[in-house]
TORBA-834550 format. One record per residue: chain; x, y, z of N, C-alpha, C in turn. Coordinates in Angstrom, 1 decimal. Layout:
REM residues N
+---+--------+--------+--------+--------+--------+--------+--------+--------+--------+
: c :    n_X :    n_Y :    n_Z :   ca_X :   ca_Y :   ca_Z :    c_X :    c_Y :    c_Z :
+---+--------+--------+--------+--------+--------+--------+--------+--------+--------+
: A :      X :      Y :      Z :      X :      Y :      Z :      X :      Y :      Z :
...
+---+--------+--------+--------+--------+--------+--------+--------+--------+--------+
REM end
This chain:
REM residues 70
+---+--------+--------+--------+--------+--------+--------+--------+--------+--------+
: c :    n_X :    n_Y :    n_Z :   ca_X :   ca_Y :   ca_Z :    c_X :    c_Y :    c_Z :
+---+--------+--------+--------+--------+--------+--------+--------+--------+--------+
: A :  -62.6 :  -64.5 : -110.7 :  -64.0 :  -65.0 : -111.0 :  -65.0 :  -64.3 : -110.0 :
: A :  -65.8 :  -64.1 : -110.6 :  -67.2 :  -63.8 : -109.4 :  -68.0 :  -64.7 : -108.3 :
: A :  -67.8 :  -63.8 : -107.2 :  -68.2 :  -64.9 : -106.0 :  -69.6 :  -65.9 : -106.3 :
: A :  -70.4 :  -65.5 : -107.1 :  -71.1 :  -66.3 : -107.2 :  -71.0 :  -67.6 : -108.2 :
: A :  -70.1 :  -67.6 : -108.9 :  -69.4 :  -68.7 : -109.8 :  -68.9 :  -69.6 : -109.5 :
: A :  -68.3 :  -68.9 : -108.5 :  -67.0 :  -69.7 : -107.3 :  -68.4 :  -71.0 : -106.5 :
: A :  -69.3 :  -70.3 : -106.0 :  -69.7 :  -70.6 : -105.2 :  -70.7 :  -72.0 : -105.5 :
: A :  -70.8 :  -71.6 : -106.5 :  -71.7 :  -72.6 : -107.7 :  -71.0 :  -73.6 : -108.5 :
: A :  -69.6 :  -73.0 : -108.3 :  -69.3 :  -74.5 : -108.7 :  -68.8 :  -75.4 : -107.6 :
: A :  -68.7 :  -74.7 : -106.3 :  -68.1 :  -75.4 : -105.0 :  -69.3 :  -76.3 : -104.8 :
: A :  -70.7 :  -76.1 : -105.1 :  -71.8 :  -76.6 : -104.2 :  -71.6 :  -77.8 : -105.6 :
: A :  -71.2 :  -77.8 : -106.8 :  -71.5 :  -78.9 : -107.8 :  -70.4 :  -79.7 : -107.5 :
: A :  -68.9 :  -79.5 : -107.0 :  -67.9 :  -80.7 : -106.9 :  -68.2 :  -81.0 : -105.5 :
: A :  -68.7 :  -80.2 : -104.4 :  -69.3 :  -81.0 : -103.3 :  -70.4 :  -82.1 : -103.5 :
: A :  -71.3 :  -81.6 : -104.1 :  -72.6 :  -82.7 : -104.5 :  -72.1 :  -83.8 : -105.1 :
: A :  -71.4 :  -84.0 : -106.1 :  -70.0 :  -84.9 : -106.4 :  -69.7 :  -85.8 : -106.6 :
: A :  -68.9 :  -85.3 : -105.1 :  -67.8 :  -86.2 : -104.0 :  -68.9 :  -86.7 : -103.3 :
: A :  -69.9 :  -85.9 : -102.5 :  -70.7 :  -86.7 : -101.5 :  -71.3 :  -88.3 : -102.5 :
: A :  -71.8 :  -88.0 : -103.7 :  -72.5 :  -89.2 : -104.4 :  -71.4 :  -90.3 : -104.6 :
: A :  -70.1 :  -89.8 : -104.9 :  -68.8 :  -90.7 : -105.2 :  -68.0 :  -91.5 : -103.8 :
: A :  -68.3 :  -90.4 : -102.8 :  -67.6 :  -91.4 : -101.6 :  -69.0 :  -92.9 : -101.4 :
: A :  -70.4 :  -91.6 : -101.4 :  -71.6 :  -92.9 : -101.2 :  -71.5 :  -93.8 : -101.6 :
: A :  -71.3 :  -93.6 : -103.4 :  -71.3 :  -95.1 : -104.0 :  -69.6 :  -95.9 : -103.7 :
: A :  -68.6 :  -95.2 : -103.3 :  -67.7 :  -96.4 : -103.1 :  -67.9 :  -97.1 : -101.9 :
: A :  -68.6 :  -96.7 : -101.2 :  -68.8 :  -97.1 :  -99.5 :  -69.9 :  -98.1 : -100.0 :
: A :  -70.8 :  -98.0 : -100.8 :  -72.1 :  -99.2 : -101.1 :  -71.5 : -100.3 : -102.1 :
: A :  -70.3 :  -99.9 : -103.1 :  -69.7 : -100.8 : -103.6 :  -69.1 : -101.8 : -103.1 :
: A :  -68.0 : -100.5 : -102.6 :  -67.4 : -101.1 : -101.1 :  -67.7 : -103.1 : -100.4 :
: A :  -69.0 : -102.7 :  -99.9 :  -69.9 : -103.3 :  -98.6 :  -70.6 : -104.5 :  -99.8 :
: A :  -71.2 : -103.7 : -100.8 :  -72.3 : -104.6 : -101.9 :  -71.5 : -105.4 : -102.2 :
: A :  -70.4 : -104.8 : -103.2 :  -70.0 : -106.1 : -104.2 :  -68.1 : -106.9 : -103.7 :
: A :  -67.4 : -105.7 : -103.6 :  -66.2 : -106.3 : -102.7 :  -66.5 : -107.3 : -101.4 :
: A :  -66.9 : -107.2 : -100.6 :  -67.4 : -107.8 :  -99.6 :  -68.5 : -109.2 :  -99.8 :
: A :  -69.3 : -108.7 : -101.0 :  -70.4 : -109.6 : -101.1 :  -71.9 : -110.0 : -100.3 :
: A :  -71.9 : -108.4 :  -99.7 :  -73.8 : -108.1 :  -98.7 :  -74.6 : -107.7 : -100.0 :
: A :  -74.4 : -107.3 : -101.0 :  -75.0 : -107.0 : -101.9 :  -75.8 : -108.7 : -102.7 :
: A :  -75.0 : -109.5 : -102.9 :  -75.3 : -110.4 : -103.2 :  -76.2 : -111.8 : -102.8 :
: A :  -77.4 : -112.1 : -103.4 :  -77.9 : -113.0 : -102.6 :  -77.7 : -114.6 : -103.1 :
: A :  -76.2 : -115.0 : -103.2 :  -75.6 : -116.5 : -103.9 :  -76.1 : -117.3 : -103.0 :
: A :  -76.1 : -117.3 : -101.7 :  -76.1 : -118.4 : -101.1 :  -77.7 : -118.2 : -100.0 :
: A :  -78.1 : -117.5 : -100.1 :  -79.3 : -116.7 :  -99.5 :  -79.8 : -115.9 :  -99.3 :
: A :  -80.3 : -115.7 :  -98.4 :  -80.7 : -114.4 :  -97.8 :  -79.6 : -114.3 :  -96.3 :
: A :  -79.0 : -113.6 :  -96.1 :  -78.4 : -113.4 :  -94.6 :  -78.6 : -111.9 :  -94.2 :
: A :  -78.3 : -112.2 :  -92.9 :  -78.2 : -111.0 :  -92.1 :  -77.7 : -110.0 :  -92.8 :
: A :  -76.3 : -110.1 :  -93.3 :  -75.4 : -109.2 :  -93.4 :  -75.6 : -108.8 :  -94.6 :
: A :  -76.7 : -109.1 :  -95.8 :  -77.5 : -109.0 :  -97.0 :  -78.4 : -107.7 :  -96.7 :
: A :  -79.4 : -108.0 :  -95.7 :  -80.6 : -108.1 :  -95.6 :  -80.3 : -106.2 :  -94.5 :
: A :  -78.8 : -106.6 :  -93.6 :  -78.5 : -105.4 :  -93.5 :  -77.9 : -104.3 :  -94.0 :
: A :  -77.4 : -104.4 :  -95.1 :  -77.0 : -103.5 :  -96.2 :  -77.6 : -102.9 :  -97.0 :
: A :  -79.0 : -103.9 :  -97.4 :  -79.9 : -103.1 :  -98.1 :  -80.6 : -102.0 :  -97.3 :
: A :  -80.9 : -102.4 :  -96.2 :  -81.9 : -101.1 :  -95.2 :  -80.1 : -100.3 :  -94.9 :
: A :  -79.0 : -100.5 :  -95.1 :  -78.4 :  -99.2 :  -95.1 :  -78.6 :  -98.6 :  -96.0 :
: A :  -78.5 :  -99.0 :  -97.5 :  -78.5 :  -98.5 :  -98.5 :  -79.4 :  -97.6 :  -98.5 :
: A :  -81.3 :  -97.6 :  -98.7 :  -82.4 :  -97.2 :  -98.2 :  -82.3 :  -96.2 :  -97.3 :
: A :  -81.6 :  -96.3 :  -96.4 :  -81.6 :  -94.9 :  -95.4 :  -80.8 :  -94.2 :  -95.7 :
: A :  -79.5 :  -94.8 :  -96.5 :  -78.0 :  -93.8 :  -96.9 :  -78.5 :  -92.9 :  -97.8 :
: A :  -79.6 :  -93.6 :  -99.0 :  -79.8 :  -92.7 :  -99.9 :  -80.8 :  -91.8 :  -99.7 :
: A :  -81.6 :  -92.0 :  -98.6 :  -82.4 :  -91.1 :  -98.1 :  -82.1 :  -89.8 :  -97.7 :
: A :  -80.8 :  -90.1 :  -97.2 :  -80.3 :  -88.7 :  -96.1 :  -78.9 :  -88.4 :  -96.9 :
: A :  -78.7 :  -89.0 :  -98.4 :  -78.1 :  -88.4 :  -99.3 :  -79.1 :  -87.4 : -100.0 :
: A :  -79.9 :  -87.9 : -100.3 :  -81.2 :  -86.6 : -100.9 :  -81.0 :  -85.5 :  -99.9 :
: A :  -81.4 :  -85.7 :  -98.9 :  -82.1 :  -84.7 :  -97.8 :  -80.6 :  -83.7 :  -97.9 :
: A :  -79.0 :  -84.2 :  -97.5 :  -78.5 :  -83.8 :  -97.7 :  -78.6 :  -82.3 :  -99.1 :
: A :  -78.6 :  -83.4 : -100.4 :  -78.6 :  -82.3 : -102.1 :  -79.3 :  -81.3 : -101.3 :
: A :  -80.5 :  -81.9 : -101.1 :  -81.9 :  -80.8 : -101.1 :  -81.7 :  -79.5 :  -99.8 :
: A :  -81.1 :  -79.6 :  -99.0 :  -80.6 :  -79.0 :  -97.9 :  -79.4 :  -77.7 :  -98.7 :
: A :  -78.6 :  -78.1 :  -99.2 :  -77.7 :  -77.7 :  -99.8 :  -77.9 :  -76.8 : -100.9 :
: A :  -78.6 :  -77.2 : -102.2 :  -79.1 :  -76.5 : -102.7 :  -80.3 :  -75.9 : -102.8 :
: A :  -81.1 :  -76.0 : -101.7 :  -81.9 :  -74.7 : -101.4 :  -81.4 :  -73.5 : -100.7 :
: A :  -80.2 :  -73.3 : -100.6 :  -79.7 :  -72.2 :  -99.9 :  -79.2 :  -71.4 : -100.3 :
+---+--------+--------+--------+--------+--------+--------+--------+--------+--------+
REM end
């Protein structure tokens, strides 16, 4: 294959994985766990998952955008 093929498709199964580990790590935490969920209120451990979430996906973007500008 041509190096540039190779290389194009390494940056699409990296981009991926990164989105696939992210979301089991948010499933993870959200719905296994139950911080995603507001059944019984609002709690800490609610209220901190969402502002990870919000930042995770922030510097999941920045990550793509870093990546494929190059």
């Amino acid at each position: 294959m041509e190096p540039e093929i190779v290389f194009f498709l390494k940056k699409i199964v990296w981009t991926l994985s990164a989105l696939l580990i992210w979301m089991m790590i948010n499933i993870l935490f959200g719905i296994k766990w139950g911080y995603g969920l507001f059944e019984e209120g609002h709690r800490l451990g609610s209220l901190l998952f969402y502002a990870w979430l919000c930042i995770s996906i922030w510097f999941l973007y920045r990550l793509y955008r870093n990546y494929w500008t190059k």
